[in-house]
C-alpha positions in Angstrom: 85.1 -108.9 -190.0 88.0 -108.7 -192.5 91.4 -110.6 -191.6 94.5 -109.1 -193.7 97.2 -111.0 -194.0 101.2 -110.0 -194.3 104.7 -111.5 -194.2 104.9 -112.1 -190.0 102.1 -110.1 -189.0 98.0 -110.6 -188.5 95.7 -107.8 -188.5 91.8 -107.2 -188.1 89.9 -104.8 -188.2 86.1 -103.6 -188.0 83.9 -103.0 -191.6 83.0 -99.6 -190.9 78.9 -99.6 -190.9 77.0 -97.1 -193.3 75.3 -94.6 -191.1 71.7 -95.1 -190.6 71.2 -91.6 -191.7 72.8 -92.2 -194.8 70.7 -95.4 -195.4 68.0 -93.1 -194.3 69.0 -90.7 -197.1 69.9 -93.2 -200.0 67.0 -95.5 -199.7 63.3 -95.3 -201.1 62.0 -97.9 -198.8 59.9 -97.3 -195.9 59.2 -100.1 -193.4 56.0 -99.8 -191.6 54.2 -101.3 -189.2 50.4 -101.5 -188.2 50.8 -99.8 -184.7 51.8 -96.4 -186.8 55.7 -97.2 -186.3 57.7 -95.6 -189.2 61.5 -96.3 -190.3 61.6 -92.9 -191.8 61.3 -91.6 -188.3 62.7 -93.7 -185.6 62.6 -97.3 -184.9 60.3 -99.7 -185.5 58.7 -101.4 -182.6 57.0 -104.9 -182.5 55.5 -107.0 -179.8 56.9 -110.5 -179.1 54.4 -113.2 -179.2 51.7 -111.5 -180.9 51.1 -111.6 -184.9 52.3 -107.8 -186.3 50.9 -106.1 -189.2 54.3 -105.1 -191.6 54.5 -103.1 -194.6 56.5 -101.5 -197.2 56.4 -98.8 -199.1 58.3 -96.5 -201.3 58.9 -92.9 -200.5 57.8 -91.1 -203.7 54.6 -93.1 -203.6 55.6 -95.5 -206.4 53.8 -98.6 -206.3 55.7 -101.9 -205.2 55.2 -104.0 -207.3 56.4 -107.5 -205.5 58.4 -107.8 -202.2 60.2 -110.7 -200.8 61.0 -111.1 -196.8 63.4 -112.7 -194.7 62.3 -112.4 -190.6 63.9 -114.8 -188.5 63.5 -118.8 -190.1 60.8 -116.9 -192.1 59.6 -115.8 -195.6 57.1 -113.8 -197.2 55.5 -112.3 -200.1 53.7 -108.9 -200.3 53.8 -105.5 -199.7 52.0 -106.3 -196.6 52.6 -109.8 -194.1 52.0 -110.1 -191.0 54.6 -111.9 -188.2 54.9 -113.2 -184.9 58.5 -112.4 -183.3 60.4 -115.2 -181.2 62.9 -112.9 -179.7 63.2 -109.7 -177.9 65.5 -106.6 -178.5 66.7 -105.7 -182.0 66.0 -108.2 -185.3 66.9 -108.0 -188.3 64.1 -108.1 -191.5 65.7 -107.8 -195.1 63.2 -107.1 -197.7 63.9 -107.2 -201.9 61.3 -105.0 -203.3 60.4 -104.0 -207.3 59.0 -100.7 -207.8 56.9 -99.8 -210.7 59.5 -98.3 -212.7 61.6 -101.6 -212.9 64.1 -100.2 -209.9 64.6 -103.0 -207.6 66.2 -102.3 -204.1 66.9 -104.5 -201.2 67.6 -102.8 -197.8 68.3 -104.7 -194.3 65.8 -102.7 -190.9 66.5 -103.6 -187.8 63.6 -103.2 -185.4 63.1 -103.8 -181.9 60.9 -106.4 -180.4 59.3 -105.6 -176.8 56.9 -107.8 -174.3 54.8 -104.9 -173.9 54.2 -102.1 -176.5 53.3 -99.0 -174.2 56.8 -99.3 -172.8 57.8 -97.9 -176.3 55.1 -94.8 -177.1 57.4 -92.2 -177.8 55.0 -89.8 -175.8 54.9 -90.7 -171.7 53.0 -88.2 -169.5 53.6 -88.1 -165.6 50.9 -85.9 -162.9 51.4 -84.8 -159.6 48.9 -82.3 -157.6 49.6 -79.2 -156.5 47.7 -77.8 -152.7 45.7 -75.2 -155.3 43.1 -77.7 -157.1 45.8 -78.0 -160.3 47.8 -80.1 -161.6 51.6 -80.4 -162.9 51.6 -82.3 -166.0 55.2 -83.2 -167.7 54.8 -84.9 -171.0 58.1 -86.6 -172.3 58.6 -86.8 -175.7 61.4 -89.3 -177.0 64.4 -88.4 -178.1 65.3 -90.0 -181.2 62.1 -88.1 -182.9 64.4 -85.1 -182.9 67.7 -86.8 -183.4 68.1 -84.8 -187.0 66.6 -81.5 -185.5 68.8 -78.8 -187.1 68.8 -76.7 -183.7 69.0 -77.8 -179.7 66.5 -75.0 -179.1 63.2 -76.5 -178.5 59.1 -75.3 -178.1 56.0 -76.2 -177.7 52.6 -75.0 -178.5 48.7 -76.3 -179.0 45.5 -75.5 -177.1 47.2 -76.2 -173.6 49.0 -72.4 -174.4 45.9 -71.1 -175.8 48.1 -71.6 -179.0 50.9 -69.1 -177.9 54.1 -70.6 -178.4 56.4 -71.2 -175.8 59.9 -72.1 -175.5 61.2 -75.3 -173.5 63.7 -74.1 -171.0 67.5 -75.8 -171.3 66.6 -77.8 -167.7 63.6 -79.9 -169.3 66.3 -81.1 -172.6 67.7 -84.0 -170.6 65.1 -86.6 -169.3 65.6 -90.2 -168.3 62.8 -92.6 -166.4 64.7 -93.8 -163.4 64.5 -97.8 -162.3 61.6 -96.6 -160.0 59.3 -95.7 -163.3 59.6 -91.8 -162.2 61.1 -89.1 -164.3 64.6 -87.7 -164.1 66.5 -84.6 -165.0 70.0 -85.6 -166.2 73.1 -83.9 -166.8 74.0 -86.5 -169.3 71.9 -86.1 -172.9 69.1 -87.9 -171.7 66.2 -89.8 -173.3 63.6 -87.4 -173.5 62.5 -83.6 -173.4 60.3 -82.7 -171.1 57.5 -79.8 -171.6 55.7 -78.3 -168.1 52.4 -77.4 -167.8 49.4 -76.8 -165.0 46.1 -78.3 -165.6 42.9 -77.9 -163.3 39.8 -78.0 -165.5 38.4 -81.4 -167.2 38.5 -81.4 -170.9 40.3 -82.5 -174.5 43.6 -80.8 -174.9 46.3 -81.2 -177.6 50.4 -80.4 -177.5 53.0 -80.5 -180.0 56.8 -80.2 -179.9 58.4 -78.4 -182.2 62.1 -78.6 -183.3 64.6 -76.5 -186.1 62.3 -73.6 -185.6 59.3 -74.7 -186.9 58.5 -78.5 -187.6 56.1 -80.4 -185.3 58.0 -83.7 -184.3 56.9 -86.7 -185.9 55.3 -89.0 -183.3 53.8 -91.3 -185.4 52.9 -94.8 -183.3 51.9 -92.9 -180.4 48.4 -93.3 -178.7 48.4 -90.2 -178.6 48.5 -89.2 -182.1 45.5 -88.3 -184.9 45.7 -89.7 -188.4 45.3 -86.4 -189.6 48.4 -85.1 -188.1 51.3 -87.2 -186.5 52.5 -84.1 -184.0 49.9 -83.4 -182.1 48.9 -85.1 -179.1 45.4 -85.5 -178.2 44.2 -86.2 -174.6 41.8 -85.5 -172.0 42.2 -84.5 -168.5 40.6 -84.6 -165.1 41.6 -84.6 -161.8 44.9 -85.5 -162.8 44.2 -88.3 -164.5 45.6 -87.7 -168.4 44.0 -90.5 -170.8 45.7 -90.8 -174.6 42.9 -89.7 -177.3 44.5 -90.6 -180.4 43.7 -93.4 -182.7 46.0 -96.3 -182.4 45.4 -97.1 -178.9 48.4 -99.3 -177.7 47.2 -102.1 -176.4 43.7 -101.5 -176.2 40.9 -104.4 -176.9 39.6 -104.3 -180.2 37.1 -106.6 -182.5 39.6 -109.2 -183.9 43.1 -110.7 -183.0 45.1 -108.4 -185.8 44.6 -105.7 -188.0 44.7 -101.3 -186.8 42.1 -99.4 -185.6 40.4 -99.5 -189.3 40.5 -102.8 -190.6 40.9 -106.1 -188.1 40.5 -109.9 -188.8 40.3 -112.8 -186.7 40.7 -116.8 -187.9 39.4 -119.8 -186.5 41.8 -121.8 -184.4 40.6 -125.2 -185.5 37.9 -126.7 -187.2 34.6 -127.5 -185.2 33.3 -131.0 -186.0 35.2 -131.1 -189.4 34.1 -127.9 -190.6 36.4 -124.7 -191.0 35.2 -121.7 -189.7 35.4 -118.9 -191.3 37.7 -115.5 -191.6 36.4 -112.8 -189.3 36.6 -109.0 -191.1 36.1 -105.9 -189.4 35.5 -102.3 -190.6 35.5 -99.4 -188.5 32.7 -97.1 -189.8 32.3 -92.9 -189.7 29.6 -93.2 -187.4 27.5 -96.3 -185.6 26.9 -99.4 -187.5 23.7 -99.6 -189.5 21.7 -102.2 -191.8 22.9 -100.6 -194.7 27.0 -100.5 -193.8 28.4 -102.2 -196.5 31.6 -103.8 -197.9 32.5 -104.6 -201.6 34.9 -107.3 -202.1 37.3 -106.7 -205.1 36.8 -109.2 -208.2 39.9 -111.6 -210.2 38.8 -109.1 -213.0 39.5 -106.2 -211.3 36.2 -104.7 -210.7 33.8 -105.0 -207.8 31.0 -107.2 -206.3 27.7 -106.2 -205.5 27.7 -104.5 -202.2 27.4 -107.0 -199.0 25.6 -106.2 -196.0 27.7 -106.1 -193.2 26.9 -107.8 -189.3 26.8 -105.6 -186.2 29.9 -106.0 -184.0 28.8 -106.8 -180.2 30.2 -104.0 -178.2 31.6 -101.9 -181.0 28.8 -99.5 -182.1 31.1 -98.3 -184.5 32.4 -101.6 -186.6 30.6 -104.0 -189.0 31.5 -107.1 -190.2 31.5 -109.8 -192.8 32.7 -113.5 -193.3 34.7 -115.0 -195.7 35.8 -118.4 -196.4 39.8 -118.9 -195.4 40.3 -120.5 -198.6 39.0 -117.8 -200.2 41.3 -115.2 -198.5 44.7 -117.7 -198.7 47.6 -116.9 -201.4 45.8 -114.0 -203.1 45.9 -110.6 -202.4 42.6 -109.3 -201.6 40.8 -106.1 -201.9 38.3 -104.0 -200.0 36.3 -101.0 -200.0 33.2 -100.1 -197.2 30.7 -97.6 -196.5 27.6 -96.1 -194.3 25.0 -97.0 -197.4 25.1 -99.9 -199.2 22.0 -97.9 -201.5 25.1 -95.6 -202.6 27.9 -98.6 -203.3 30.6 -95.7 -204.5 30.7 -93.8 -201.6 32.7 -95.0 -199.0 33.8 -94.1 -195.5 35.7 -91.4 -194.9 37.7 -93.6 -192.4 39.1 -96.3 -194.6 42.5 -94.4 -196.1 43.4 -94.3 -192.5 43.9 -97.9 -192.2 47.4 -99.4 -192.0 46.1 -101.7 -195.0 45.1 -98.9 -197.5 46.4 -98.7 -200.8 46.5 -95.2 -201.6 47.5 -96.3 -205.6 44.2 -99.1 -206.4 42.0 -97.1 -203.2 41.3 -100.0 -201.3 42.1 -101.7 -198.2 44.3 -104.8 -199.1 45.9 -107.9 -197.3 46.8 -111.5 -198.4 46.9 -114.4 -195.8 49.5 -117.2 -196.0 49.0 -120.6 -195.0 51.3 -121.9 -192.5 
């Protein structure tokens, strides 16, 4: 607020606020978060109560080379932290970053904290039978993915058409989800467009939505969404019953209390009989876990340690795992690589860029914990 002051009279007046799309524009920073959430595309979404996975990044791929945070009564170091939210609806993070070239840039996000994360999928998918065996399924797709779409004229294709595009009729643009938890047409802009289509046989299907003529929406943070591309939706079908197959399964049970679906950890809540457990890691392999999966821990010196054989994960065919010592793991930032063959110690699974924690400049998973 800004108070002017003249001979008899007072005045105020709002600080007109920089459009987001212009902070958009301006700024190299990305804020991520561990769930697949990207600033560059919508809001960033974080669950209150629970510890959430943050990064940042800049947009040309320059390496940051220190960050500083401010959350709350909080602050951090690193590219990457992890925080637990005390509050719900929108919070403000500021973060001061230094990028490899010397450019420093500070830039305030505002994210939105939720109790429960499915609530805020872009992507929400509603059935109801027809008397003919099929099924009408109406998948919603949010709104703000498209808010700097360069047309209102929108489509949809993927192996639900047989790959034929098709267009989405002007009635399906407006969408809301009444108090009742059942889609709405509105005459009013809406939350969501909606794309129609009959489904009878079981199987995997993907769909896409496409905006400005040609460009699949961004729908990165779905569960619905691949690493390998973030606008198509993957799911399967049967009798009605549509079940998200993309990677970052909202909410879903997984090895470890944090982490994506590549990389998790877990930490001991207390000390048993004096002794302090130690750190938990888990690392989501190509295939099933074997005796030789393996994990090589990065050295001070910069190289790499011979390569440790990793545990099998009860329950999770898929993920191995390792212990480290806490102290180890505290006020350092620590690096990882892992792979199917501990025989070949430079080849490493084709899984691990995926991870929320890879470092695409040093090609390693990385994380720092802080103690508290």
């Amino acid at each position: 607020m800004v108070a002017l002051f003249g001979a008899c009279n007072y005045v105020e007046f709002e600080e007109l606020a920089v459009p987001e799309a212009v902070v958009e524009a301006e700024s190299q920073m990305v804020l991520k978060s561990a769930t697949g959430f990207s600033s560059t595309v919508g809001t960033v979404y974080v669950q209150k109560d629970v510890v959430n996975g943050l990064k940042v990044e800049n947009k040309a791929g320059l390496q940051v080379t220190s960050a500083k945070w401010k959350i709350e009564s909080s602050t951090y170091d690193g590219t990457q932290i992890f925080h637990k939210f005390n509050a719900l609806g929108e919070i403000a993070l500021t973060i001061d970053v230094v990028y490899a070239d010397a450019t420093k840039e500070t830039r305030t996000f505002k994210v939105q904290s939720v109790v429960d994360m499915s609530t805020a999928d872009p992507v929400r998918v509603f059935t109801t039978a027809n008397t003919d065996g099929t099924w009408n399924v109406l998948f919603l797709f949010s709104k703000e993915r498209v808010k700097y779409a360069t047309s209102t004229e929108f489509a949809y294709n993927g192996n639900v058409t047989a790959w034929v595009q098709k267009a989405v009729p002007t009635t399906d643009r407006n969408y809301i989800i009444g108090v009742d938890g059942k889609p709405i047409t509105t005459t009013d802009v809406g939350k969501y467009i909606g794309v129609k289509i009959i489904l009878k046989e079981k199987g995997v299907y993907n769909i896409c939505l496409i905006h400005s003529g040609k460009d699949w929406t961004n729908l990165s943070g779905s569960k619905f969404i691949r690493s390998d591309n973030s606008g198509l939706c993957w799911f399967s079908f049967d009798s009605g019953v549509v079940v998200a197959n993309g990677e970052i399964l909202i909410g879903s049970v997984l090895p470890g209390f944090a982490g994506d679906g590549y990389f998790r950890f877990s930490l001991p809540e207390t000390p048993r009989g004096g002794v302090e457990l130690p750190c938990q890691l888990y690392f989501k392999l190509d295939g099933n876990y074997t005796a030789v999966s393996f994990v090589v821990r990065e050295l001070e010196g910069g190289g790499y340690s011979a390569p440790i054989t990793m545990n099998a994960v009860p329950t999770y065919a898929d993920w191995g795992t390792i212990e480290i010592p806490v102290a180890d793991l505290i006020g350092s930032v620590n690096g990882f690589r892992y792979g199917p063959d501990k025989t070949k110690p430079t080849v490493y699974a084709a899984a691990m860029p995926n991870s929320f924690f890879y470092s695409t400049y040093f090609n390693k998973l990385q994380f720092s914990l802080i103690k508290v």
